[in-house]
C-alpha positions in Angstrom: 0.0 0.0 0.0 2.7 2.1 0.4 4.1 2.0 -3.2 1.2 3.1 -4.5 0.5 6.5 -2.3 4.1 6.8 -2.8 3.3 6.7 -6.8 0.1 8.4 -6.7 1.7 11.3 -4.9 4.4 11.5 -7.4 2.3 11.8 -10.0 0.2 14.9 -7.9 4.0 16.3 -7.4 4.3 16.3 -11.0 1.2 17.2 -12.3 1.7 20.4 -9.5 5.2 21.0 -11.2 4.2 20.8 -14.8 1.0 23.3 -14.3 4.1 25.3 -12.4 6.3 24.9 -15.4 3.6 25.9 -17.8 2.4 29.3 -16.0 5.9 30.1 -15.5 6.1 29.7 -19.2 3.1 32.0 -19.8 4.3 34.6 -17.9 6.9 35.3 -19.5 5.4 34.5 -23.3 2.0 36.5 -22.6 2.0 39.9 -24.2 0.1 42.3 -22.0 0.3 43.2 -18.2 -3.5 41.7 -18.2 -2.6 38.6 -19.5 0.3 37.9 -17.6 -2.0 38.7 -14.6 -4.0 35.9 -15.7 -1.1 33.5 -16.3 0.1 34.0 -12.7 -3.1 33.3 -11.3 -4.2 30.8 -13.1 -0.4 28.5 -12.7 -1.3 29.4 -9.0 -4.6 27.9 -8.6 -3.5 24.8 -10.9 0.2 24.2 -9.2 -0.7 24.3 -5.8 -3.7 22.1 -4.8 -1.7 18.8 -6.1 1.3 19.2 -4.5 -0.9 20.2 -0.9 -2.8 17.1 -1.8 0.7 15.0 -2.4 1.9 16.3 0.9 -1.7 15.7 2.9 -1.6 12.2 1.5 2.3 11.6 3.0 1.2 13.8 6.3 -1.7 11.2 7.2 -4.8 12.2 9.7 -3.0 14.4 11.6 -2.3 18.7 12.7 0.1 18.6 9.7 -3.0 17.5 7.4 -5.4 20.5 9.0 -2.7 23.2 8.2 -2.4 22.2 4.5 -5.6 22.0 4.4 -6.0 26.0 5.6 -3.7 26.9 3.1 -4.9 25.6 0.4 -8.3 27.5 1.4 -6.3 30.3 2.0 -5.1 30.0 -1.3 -8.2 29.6 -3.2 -9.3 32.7 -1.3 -6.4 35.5 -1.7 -5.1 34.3 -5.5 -7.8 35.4 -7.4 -8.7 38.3 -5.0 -4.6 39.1 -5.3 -4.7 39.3 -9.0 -8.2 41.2 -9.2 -6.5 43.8 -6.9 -3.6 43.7 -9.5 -6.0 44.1 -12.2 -7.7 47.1 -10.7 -4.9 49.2 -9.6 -3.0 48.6 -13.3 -6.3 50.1 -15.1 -6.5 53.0 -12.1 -2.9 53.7 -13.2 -3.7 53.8 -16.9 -2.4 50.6 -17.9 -4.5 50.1 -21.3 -5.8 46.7 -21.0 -5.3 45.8 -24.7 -2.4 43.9 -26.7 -0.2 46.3 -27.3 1.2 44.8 -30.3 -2.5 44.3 -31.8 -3.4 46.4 -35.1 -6.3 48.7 -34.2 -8.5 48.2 -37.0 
């Protein structure tokens, strides 16, 4: 039984790490403030939940399990209310939320 939560975490550890990879990726290929915004969110949201979920799984029932648990709430509560904030105060500076390499036609 071991081998295999040692294998399904793994695979959670790596599925964490490749969403990780991915909006590390996007934030640096995205084009506009906005959408890089959006890219640090979203590789957020996606990377963290497996690898808390990899680490309750090795932590068992126990205090370790409850704290991971808070942060991953805490997570799901401050990273899009974190990049909304970002979002507001950029257009409140007069960041212009469009691509600026698009043609305006």
């Amino acid at each position: 039984m071991d081998a295999s939560l040692d294998l399904v975490c793994w695979v959670l550890i790596l599925v964490g790490g490749a969403f990780g990879i991915t909006g590390g990726i996007g934030i640096v290929r995205m084009p506009s403030f906005f959408t890089r915004i959006h890219a640090a969110g979203m590789a957020e949201t996606m990377c963290a939940p497996p690898i808390l979920l990899a680490m309750m799984i090795q932590a068992g029932w126990s205090l370790v399990t409850f704290k991971l648990v808070l942060i991953l709430i805490f997570l799901f509560l401050t990273s899009p209310t974190a990049s909304h904030a970002l979002a507001k105060a950029a257009l409140h500076g007069g960041v212009p939320p469009v691509d600026p390499g698009a043609d305006d036609r």
